[in-house]
Structure formats: C-alpha cells, structure tokens
C-alpha positions as CSV (number, residue, x, y, z in Angstrom):
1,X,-10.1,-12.9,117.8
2,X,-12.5,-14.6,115.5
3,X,-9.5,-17.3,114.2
4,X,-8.8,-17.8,118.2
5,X,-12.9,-18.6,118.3
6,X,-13.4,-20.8,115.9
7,X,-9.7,-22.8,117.0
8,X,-11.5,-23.4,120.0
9,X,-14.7,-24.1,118.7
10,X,-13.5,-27.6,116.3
11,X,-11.2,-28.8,119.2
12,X,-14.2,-29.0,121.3
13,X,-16.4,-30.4,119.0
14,X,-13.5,-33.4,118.7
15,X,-14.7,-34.5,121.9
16,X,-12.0,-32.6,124.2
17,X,-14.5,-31.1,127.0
18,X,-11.2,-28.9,128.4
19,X,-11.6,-27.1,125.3
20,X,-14.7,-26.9,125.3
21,X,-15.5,-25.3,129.0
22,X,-12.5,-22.7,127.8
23,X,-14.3,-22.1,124.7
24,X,-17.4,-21.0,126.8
25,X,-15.9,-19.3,129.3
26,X,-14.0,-17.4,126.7
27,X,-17.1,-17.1,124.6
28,X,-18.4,-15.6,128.1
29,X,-15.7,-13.1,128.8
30,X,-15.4,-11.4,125.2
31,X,-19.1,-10.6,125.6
32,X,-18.8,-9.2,128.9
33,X,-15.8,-7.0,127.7
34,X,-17.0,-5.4,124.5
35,X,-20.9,-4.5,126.4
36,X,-22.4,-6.9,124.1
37,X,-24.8,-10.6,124.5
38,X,-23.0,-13.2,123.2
39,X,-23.2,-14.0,119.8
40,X,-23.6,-9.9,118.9
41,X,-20.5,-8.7,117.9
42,X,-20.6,-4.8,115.7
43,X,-24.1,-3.6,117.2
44,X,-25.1,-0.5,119.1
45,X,-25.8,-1.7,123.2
46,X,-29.6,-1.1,123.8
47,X,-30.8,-1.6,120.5
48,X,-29.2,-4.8,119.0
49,X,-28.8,-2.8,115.2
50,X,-26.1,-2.4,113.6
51,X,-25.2,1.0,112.6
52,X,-24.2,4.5,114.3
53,X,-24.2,5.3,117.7
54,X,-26.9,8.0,118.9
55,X,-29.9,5.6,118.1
56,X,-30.4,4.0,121.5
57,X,-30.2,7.1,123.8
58,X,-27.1,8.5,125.6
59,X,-25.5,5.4,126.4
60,X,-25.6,4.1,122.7
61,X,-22.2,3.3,120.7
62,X,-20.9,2.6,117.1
63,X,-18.2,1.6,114.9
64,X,-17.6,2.2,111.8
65,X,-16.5,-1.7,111.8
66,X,-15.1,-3.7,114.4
67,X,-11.5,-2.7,113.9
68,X,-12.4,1.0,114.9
69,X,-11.2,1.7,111.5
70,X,-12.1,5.7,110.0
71,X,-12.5,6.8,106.0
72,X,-11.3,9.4,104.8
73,X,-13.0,12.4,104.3
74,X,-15.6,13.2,101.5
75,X,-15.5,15.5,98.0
76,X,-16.0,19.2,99.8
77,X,-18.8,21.0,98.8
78,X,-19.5,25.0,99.2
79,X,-22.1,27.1,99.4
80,X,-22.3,30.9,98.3
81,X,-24.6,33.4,100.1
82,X,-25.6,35.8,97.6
83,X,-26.5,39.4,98.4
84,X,-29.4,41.2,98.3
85,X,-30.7,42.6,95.2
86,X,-30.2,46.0,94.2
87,X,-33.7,47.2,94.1
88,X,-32.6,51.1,94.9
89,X,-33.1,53.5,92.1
90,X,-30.5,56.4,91.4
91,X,-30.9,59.6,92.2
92,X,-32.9,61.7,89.6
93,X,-30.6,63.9,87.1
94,X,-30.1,67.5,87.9
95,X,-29.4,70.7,86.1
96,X,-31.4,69.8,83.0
97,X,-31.1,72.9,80.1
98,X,-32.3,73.3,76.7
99,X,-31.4,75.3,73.8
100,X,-32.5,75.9,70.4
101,X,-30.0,77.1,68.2
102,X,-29.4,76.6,64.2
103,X,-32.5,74.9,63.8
104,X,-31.6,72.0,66.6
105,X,-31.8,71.8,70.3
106,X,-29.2,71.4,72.8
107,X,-29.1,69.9,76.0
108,X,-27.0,69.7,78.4
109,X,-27.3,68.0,82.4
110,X,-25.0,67.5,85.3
111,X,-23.6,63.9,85.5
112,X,-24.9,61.6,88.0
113,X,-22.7,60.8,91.0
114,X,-24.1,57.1,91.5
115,X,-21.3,54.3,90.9
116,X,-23.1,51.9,89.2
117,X,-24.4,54.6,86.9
118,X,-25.1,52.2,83.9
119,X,-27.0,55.1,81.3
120,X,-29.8,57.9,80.6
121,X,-33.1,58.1,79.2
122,X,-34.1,60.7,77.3
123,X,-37.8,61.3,76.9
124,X,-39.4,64.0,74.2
125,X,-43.2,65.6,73.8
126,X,-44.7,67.2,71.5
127,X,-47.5,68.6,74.5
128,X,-46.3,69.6,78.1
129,X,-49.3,67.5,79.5
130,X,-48.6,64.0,77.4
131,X,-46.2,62.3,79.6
132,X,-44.5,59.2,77.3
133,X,-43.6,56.2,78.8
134,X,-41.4,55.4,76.1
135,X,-37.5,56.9,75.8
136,X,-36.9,58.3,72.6
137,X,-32.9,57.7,73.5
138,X,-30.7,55.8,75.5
139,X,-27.0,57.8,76.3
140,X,-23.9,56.6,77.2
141,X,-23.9,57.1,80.9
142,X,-20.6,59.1,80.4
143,X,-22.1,61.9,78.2
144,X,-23.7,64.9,79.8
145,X,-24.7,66.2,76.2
146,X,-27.0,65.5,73.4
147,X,-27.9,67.3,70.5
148,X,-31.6,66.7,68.9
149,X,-31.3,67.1,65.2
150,X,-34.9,65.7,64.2
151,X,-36.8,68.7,65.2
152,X,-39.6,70.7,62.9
153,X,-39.5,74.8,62.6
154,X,-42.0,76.6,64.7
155,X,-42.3,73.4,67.4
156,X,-42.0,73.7,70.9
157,X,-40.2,70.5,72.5
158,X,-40.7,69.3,76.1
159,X,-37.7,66.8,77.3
160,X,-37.2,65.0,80.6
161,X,-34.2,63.0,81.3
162,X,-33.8,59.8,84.0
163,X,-31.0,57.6,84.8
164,X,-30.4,53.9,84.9
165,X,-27.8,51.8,87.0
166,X,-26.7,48.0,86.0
167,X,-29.0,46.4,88.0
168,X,-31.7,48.0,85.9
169,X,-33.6,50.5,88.1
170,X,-34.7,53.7,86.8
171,X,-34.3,57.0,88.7
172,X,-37.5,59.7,88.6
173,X,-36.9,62.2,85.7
174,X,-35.8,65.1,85.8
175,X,-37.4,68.5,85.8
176,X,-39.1,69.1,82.4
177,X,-37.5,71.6,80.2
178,X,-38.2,72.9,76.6
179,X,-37.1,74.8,73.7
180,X,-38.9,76.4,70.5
181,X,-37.4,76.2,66.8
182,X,-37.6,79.5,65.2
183,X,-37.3,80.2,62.0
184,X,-33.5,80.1,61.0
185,X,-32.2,83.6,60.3
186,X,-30.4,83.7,57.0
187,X,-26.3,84.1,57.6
188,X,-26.1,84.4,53.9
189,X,-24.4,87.2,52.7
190,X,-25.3,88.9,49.3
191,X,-23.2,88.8,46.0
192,X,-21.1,92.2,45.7
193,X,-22.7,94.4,42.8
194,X,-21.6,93.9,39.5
195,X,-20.8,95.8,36.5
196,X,-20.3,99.4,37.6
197,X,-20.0,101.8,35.5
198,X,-19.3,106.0,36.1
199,X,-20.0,108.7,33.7
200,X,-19.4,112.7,34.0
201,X,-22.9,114.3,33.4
202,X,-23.5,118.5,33.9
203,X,-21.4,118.5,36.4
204,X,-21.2,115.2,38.0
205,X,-20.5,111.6,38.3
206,X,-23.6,109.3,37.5
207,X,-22.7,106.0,39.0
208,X,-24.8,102.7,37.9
209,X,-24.5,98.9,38.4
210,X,-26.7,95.9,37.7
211,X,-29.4,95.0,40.6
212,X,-29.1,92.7,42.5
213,X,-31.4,89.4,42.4
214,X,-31.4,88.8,46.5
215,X,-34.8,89.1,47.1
216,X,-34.4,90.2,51.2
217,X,-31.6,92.8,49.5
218,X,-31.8,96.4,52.0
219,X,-29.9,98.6,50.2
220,X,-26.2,99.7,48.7
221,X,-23.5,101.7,50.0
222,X,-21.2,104.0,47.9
223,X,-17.6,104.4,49.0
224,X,-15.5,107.3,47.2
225,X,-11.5,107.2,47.4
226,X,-8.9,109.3,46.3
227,X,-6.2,107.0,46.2
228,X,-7.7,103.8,45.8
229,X,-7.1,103.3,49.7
230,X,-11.1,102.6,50.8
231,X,-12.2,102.8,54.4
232,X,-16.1,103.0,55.4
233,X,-15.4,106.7,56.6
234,X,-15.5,107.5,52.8
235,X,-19.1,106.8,52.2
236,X,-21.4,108.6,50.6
237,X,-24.3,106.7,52.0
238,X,-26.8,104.1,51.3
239,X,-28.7,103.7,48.6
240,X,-32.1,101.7,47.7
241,X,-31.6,101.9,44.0
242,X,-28.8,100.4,41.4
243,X,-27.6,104.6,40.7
244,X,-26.4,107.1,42.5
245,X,-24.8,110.8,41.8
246,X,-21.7,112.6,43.0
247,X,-21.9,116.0,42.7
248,X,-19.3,116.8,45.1
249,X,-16.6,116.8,42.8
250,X,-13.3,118.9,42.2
251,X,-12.4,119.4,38.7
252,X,-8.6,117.6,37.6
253,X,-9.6,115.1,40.4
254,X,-9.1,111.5,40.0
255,X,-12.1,109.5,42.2
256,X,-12.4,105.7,42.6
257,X,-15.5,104.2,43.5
258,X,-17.0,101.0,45.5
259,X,-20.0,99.4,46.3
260,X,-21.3,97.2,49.1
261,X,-24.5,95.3,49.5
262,X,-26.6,94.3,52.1
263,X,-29.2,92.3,53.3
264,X,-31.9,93.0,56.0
265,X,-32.5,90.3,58.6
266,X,-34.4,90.5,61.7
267,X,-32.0,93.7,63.0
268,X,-28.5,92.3,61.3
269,X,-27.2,93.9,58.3
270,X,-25.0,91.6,56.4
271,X,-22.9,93.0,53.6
272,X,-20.3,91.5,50.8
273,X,-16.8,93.1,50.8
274,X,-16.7,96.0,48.4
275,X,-16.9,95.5,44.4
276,X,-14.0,96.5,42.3
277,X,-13.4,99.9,42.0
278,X,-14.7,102.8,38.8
279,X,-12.1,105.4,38.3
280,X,-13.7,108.8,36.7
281,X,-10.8,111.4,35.8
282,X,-12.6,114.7,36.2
C-alpha cells in the first residue's frame, strides 16, 4: 500500500492532475477504511498514540504493527506457594521411668508417635525445684533408652525428658522422675581358706586353717565326708574362727574335710566353692 502511495504521489507531482485527483481520492478512502485521519497510519482511534489498544476507552484499537503481525511468546516464569510453617510442637513424651542399678541410672520412655519426630532432650537436676533450661543430652529420636553413667554415690537425680521434630519445635517435658545411687553392694566373693590342716587330739579331730584377710568376712562352714562325695547336708556348721573340733568320730573311720567362706552383705551371704579336702584316718 505504501509503494502504490508514493507511485501516485511522483506522477502527480510531474504535472499529470488525473493522477493527482486519484492520489487524493485514494489518499481519502484508505483513511476512511482503516478509522484513521489521513496521514495517521499505526495509531489507536481517539487518542492519536501509537501503542496498545485499551488507552482511549472501549472503542480504542492496536496493532502490534500494521501487518497485524504476533511474536511469539515469552521465557515462562513460575511461581511456588510455599506452605505454612510448622509452628506446632509434638506431643510431650510419656511413660518416663528411672532406675538406679550398679552405681548408674536407667531410663527408659515410650516412643513418640509424631512423624516428623526429629529427637529428645534429656534434662538432669541435682534439686527437684531447679528447673534447667539447658539439655544435658540430645538422643536419637529412635532410642527409647539411655543409661546415665556420670552419676555420684548417695545423690538423688531428677530427669525430665521433651521431644523435638525437624522443624525445630520442642514439646513440654515430661513428668519428672528420679532415682538415688546407693552404695554398691559388694558381689565379691571371698578367697576359699587355705592351708588346712587336721590332727587327732584326746579323742578328736582338731581342724585349723589360715584366716582369712577379707575384712567384711562372716564366718566358715565345715563340711565332713566319708567318701570324698561333699554335699552341704554334711555340715557341721558355721564357724567365726580359723578352728574347729570333731568329736563325733568313729574309730577305723576315714573322714575328709572342707571349708567354705563367706562374706556378710546387707542380708546376702556370698561364699567361695569348698577348699581342698583334709583326710584324718582315725
């Protein structure tokens, strides 16, 4: 259209003045056609800008250019709604117990059912009133367990327990629960007697053997046998000292003889298996 315009436009300006009346009248009619004045080709009608349509009120065009030609589309961009934080706390643990035994304390809990469990806090006091801020271990949150090694003798522990998911939030703690170290019982058990010796004196067998150097030692027990076959039905009894004399006795009469200690503790008597055995042929 714009060759066919200025074709027209240098004929008529060579003096033809046919050309030039269909130059205007041409001029006239490709105004009329596109909505535009003359001499405004590309704008938006009511405004006289170039540009998009919308600008001049309902009746307003555009084009991209005057050959109605499109792009293509644009690099796509996305956008992701997060979620809402996690700002709600697991449930507090339950079923908190403690236990002192061999000079440590156990503890045990039931496991917390929340799926983004992430671990637990274990909190210690010296005093039932002094609550501590500050955990004195973090656990795996798949151990229900823990043993406290770093206790002292005589001291009564207080522990509380709380749980943690991933988003960091920290449940209440649990019930308080305690345990007192006593002293350790000894689980020792004392050294058989040594060096027995039995001798026939006026009428009986005089037994001796060397004291022993336990210092919580309770007393002996004398075990007689006639065929070297011991059971603790044979006893003679317990003794306190490092003697003791048989005067039940038969005369051509072998007897075999063996001792046991034992310690006292608390209300458990621990004793050594018997010492090897004296043989007296009356």
């Amino acid at each position: 259209m714009v060759i066919f315009y200025i074709r027209y436009l240098a004929l008529a300006w060579r003096g033809m003045w046919p050309y030039r009346l269909a130059f205007c009248v041409l001029l006239v009619w490709a105004a009329s056609a596109y909505g535009q004045s003359p001499g405004i080709i590309g704008t938006a009608a009511g405004t006289g800008s170039p540009g998009f349509a919308g600008d001049g009120g309902p009746a307003s065009q555009a084009k991209l250019d005057t050959a109605d030609n499109i792009s293509a589309f644009s690099n796509r961009v996305s956008v992701l709604i997060p979620l809402p934080p996690d700002t709600i706390p697991p449930a507090a643990p339950t079923e908190m117990a403690a236990f002192a035994v061999d000079g440590r304390v156990f503890l045990q809990w039931a496991a917390n059912s929340v799926p983004d469990l992430a671990a637990y806090l274990l909190f210690r006091e010296d005093d039932e009133q002094h609550i501590s801020s500050v955990p004195r271990a973090q656990l795996p949150f798949s151990t229900t367990t823990f043993i406290d090694d770093e206790v002292t003798i005589g001291q009564t522990y207080f522990y509380r327990l709380a749980a943690i998911d991933s988003a960091g939030n920290q449940s209440p703690t649990s019930e308080v629960v305690q345990a007192t170290l006593h002293l350790v019982p000894d689980h020792l058990s004392p050294n058989p007697p040594a060096m027995p010796t039995a001798e026939w004196i006026r009428g009986m067998i005089a037994l001796h053997w060397v004291v022993n150097v336990e210092p919580d030692l309770s007393d002996y027990l004398v075990l007689r046998s006639e065929d070297n076959q011991f059971m603790l039905s044979d006893s003679l009894g317990w003794v306190s000292q490092a003697s003791f004399a048989d005067s039940a006795v038969a005369m051509e009469t072998t007897y075999c003889y063996r001792l046991v200690a034992r310690v006292y503790i608390f209300t458990d008597y621990r004793s050594k298996p018997p010492c090897c055995p004296v043989k007296w042929f009356c």
